[in-house]
N, C-alpha and C positions, 0 to 999 in steps of 0.2 A: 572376727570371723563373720559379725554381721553385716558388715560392708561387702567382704569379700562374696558372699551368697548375694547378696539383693540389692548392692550399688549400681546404680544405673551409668556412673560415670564412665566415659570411657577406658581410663587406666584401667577400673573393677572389670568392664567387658574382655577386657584385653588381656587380665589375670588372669580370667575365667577361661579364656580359650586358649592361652598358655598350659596353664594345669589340666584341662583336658588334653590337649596336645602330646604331652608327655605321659600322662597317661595310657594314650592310646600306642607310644613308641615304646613304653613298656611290655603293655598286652600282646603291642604287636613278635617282639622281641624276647617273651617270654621263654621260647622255647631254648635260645641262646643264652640266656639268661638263667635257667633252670640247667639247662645241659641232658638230661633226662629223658625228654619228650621232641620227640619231632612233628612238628606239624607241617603239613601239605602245605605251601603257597594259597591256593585256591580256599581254605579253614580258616589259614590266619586271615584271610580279608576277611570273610563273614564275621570271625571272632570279635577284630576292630571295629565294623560297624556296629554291631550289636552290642558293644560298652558304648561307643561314641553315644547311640542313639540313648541308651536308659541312664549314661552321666548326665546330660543335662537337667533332665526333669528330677532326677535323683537330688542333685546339687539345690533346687528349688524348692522340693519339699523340705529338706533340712533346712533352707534359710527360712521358711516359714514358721520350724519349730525352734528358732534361735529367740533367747529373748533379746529383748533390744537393749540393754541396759548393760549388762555382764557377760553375753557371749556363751553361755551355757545355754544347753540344750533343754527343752520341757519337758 
């Protein structure tokens, strides 16, 4: 897990914007997905930016609290 948070190599970058990636076709897709809720076109885009932007730094503080050893959290 600590590679995957704070490797600089390109596969780890590539991981990294993979899983956000799919994350955001989730969020985007949520409503499809749920069945329940409709959201406007013009909601779902703000929705996707506004995880995209707080996943990255999100993903950064957690690899910060990863120990290096075992992969558990502090």
């Amino acid at each position: 897990m600590n590679e995957f948070l704070t490797g600089n190599e390109w596969w780890w970058r590539l991981a990294r914007t993979v899983a956000q990636g799919v994350l955001g076709v989730v969020v985007a897709n949520l409503d499809l997905i749920v069945g329940t809720i409709a959201i406007a076109p013009e909601w779902r885009a703000f929705v996707v930016a506004l995880v995209m932007a707080a996943l990255s730094p999100l993903m950064a503080e957690i690899g910060m609290h990863v120990d290096k050893e075992g992969g558990d959290l502090e």
